[in-house]
N, C-alpha and C positions, 0 to 999 in steps of 0.2 A: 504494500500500500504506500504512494508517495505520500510524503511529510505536509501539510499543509504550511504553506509560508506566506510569509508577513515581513515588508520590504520599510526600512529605514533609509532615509538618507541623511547627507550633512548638508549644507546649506549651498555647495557651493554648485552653481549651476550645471555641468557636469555630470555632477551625482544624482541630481534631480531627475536631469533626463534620462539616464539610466535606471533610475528606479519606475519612470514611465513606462520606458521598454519589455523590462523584466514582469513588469503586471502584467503588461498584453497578452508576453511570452507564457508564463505560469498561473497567471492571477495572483490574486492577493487576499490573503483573511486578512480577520482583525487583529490585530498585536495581542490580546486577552483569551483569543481562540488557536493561533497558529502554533504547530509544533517545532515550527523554527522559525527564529526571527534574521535575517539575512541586512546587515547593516553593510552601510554604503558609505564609507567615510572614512576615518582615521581610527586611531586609540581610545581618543576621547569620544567618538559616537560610540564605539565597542563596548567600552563602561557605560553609555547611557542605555545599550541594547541589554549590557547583563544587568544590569537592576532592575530594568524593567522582567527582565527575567526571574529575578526572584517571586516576583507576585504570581506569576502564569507556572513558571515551570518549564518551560519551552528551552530548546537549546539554541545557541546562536551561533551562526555563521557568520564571517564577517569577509568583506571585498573591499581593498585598498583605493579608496582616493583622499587619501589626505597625504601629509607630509612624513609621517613616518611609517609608520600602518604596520609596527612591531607585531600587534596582533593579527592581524587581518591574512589574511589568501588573494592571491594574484584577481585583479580583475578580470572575469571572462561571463560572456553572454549564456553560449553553449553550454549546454549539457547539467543544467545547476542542480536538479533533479538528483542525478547519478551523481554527482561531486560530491552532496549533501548526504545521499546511501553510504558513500563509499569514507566520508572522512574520518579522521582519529579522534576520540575524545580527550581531553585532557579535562578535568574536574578536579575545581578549586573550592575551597569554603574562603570568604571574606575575614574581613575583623570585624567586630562590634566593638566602636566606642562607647562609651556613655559616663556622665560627670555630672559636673554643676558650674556657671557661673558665678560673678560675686556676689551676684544678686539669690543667689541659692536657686534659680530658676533651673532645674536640671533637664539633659539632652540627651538623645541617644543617635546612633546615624552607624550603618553599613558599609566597609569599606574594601572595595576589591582591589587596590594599590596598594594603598597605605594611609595610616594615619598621622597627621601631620600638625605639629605645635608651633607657633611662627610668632613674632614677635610684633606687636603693633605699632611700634613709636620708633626714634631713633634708640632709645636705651634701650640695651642688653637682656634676652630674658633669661630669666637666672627659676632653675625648674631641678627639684627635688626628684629623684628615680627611685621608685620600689619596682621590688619584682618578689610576685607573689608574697606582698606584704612586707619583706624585709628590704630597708633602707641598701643602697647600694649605692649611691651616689649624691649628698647630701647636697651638693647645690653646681648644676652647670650650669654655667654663663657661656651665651650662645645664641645668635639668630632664633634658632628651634631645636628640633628636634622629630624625627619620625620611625614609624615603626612600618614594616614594611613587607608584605608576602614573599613567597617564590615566583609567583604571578606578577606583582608589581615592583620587585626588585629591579630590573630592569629602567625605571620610569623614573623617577624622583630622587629614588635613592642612589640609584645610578650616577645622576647628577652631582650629586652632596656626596661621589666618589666612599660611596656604599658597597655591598659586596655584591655581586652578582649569583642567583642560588637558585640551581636548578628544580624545574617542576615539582620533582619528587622528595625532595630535600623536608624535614622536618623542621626545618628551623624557623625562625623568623629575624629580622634583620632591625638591629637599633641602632639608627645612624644620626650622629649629631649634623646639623646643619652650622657652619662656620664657628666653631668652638673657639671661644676663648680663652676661658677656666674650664679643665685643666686642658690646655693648650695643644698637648696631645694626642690625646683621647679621638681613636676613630671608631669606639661603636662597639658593638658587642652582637654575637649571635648567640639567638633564646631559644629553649624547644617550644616548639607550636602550644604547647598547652599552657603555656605559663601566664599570669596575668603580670601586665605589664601596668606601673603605676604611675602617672606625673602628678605634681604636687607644685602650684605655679608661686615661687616665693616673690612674697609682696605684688598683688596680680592688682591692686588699685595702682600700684605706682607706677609697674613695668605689663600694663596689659598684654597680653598671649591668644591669639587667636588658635583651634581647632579645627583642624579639616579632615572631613573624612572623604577624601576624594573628591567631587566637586560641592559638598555640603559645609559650610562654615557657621563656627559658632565663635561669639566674638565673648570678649572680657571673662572666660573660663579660669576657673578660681585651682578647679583639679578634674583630670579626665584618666580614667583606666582603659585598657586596650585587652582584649581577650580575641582569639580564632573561633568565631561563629561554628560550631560544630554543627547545629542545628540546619544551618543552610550550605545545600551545594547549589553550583552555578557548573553549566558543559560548555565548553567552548567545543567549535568542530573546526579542525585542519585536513590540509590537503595531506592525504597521505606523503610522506617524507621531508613535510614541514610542520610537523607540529609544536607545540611552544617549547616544549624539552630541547628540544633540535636546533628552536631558531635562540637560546639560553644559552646553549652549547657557541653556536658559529658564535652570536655575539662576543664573546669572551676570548675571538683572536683575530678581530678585527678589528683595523685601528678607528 
């Protein structure tokens, strides 16, 4: 039986027409009914096609027109049907943040990259680390701080010259972003199951903003990070590209 599908684009014209095409070609369910949602864009439609995945269950495909398209599969019209039968799955669980601002107004928010502490002003945010309750690092001074999947290692963390950690990898990644105190310090890998704890010292004076991938929560007083066990998310690849593979190539190319 083929998959019912449900076509995403990104905004840029291009993609748009393409996802006209691909209707004619296959039709189109509703995003709430389709067993696959087939986004048309970059990394970041990719993340908005798996969240919305969380709610339905559906699996996502995704076709490169953006700029990097780490995630995505080559663009092609033909055969999407049997590419879609035929792909790898690779199945991630997100993080779950959840915390309080200063105002004690507490947040929660899903994160399939990473979660991320950033600093609001020109001062320094200086941010307390527990892990699984016990203190571990009593105050860093530093832009932020983020925590970060095997999934979305690659993305942010990458950046903020983080570790690179294959699909299968049980770890998770805590990478400061431009560290002051202690001036050294690149990061630490967790096991998946560990709760990971910030604690924002002095959050009236040195506000810290929260982001759980593209969800922010501003003036965050303290926010814990745990591996959503509860939820998986299927990404599908072209056979011989799957994210494992493209984890691997990343890591020796300049």
């Amino acid at each position: 039986m083929t998959a019912s599908l449900a076509f995403l684009a990104s905004p840029r014209p291009e993609a748009k027409a393409a996802k006209s095409r691909l209707e004619n070609l296959y039709g189109h369910a509703p995003i709430e009914e389709a067993d696959v949602i087939v986004a048309l864009g970059g990394d970041g439609l990719m993340l908005d096609a798996l969240h919305m995945s969380i709610r339905t269950g559906a699996r996502v495909y995704g076709m490169n027109f953006g700029s990097v398209g780490f995630l995505m599969n080559e663009f092609r019209e033909d055969g999407l049907p049997q590419r879609i039968a035929e792909a790898e799955r690779a199945r991630i669980h997100p993080l779950r943040a959840f915390g309080e601002d200063i105002h004690c107004k507490p947040f929660e928010a899903l994160a399939i990259n990473e979660v991320s502490l950033l600093r609001e002003t020109r001062q320094t945010a200086k941010i307390k680390i527990t892990i699984d309750g016990k203190s571990r690092m009593s105050e860093l001074q530093a832009d932020g701080i983020l925590v970060a999947t095997p999934a979305g290692s690659t993305a942010y963390n990458l950046s903020a010259h983080g570790p690179i950690l294959p699909l299968t990898s049980t770890v998770l990644a805590l990478t400061p972003i431009s560290a002051f105190r202690p001036r050294r310090w690149r990061g630490a890998l967790l096991p998946r199951n560990v709760r990971v704890g910030f604690e924002i010292v002095e959050p009236s004076l040195r506000p810290v903003s929260a982001v759980a991938d593209n969800q922010e929560f501003r003036e965050v007083a303290r926010v814990d990070v745990v591996e959503a066990h509860d939820v998986t998310l299927t990404m599908l690849f072209d056979p011989g590209r799957d994210l494992a593979e493209r984890i691997l190539v990343e890591q020796f190319e300049n």
